[in-house]
C-alpha positions as CSV (number, residue, x, y, z in Angstrom):
1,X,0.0,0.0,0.0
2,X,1.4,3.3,-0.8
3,X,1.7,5.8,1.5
4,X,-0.6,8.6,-0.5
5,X,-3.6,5.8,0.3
6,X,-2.8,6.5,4.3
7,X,-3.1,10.5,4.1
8,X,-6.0,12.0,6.3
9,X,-8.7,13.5,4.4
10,X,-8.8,16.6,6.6
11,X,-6.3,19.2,5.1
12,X,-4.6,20.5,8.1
13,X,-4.1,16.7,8.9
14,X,-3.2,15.7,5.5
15,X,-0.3,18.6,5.8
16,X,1.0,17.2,9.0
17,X,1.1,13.7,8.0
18,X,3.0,14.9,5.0
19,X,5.5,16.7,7.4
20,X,5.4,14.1,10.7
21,X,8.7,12.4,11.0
22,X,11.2,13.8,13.1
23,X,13.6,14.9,10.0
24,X,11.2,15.9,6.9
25,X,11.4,19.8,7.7
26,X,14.9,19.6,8.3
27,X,15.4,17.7,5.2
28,X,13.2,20.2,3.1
29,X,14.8,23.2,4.7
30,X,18.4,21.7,3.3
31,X,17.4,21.3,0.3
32,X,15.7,24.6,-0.4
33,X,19.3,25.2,-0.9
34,X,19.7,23.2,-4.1
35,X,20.0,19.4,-5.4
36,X,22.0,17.7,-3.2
37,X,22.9,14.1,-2.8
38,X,22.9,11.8,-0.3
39,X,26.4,12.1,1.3
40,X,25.9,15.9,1.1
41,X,22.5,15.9,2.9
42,X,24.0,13.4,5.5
43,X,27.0,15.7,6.3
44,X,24.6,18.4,6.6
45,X,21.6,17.2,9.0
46,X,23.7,16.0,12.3
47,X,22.8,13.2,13.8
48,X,20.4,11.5,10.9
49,X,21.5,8.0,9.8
50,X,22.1,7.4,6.1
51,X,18.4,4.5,6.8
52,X,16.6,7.4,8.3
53,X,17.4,9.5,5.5
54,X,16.8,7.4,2.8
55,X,13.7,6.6,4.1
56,X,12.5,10.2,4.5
57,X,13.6,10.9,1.6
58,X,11.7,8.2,-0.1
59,X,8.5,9.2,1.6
60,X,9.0,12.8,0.8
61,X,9.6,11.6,-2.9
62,X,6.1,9.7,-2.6
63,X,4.3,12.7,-1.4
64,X,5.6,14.5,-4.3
65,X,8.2,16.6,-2.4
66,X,11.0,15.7,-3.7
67,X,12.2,13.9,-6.7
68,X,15.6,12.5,-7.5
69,X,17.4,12.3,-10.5
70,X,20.9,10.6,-11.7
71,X,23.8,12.6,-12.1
72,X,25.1,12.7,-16.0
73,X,28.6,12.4,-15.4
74,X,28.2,9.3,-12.5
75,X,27.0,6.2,-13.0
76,X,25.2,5.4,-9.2
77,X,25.1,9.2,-8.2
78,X,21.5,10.5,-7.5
79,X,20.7,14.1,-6.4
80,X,17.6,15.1,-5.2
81,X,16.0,18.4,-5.0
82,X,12.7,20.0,-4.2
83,X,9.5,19.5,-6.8
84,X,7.7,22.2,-7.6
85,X,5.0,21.1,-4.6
86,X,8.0,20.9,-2.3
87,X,9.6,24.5,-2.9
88,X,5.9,25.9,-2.6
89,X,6.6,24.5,1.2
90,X,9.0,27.6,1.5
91,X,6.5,30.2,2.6
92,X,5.1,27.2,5.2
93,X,8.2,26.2,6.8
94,X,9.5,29.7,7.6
95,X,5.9,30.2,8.6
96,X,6.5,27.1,11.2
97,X,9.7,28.6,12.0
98,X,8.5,31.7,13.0
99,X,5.4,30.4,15.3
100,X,7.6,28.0,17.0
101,X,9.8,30.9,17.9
102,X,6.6,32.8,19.1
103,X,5.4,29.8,21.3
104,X,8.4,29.6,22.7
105,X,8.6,32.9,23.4
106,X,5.3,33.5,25.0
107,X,5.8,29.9,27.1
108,X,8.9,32.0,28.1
109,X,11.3,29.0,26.7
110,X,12.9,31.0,24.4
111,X,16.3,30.1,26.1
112,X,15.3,26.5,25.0
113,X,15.2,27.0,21.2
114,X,18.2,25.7,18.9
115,X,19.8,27.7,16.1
116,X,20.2,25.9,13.0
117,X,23.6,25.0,13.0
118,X,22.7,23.2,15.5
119,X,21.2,20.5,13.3
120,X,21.9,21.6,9.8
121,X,25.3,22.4,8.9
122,X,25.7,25.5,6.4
123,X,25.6,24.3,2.8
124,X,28.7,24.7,0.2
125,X,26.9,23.9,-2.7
126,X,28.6,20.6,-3.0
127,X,27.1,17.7,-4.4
């Protein structure tokens, strides 16, 4: 059974089924920078598994998120980057962003929140 024939009918709980999984908005915030491959995107995110990744990636891919392609010059190389559906996730994700900071803030945890860095590692534009 694919995983589009387990999705919610509710919209709001279609969205977050799309996005539940402890690294699919980190892995869509990487690659809002650009195609990247595997080894890149694993260098990147700390402390995902190559498994975990592959898997998110494959059920981001599903959801039509993300797609992969092979790269010209290299035989097993595969990049993936964001579909059109996944870079219209932009405006949502710094949306997300921006209310976590302001829960946080008005829970007074603000001290608790994370920077980036510490879970996504600047991007080089390497493959």
């Amino acid at each position: 059974m694919k995983i589009l024939n387990k999705l919610p009918g509710l919209p709001v709980e279609r969205a977050l089924a799309v996005l539940s999984g402890r690294w699919k908005a980190v892995i869509l915030h990487a690659l809002l920078d650009g195609p990247q491959r595997i080894r890149g995107l694993e260098k990147r995110i700390v402390g995902i598994s190559q498994k975990v990744l592959i898997e998110q990636l494959r059920a981001l891919e599903e959801h039509g998120m993300v797609c992969r392609q092979s790269v010209a010059d290299e035989k097993q190389a595969v990049e993936y980057f964001l579909t059109p559906l996944g870079e219209s996730f932009r405006p949502v994700l710094d949306s997300l962003m921006e209310w976590g900071t302001h829960h946080a803030n008005e829970l007074e945890e603000a001290d608790n929140l994370l920077p980036c860095d510490a879970v996504l590692r600047s991007y080089r534009g390497e493959p």
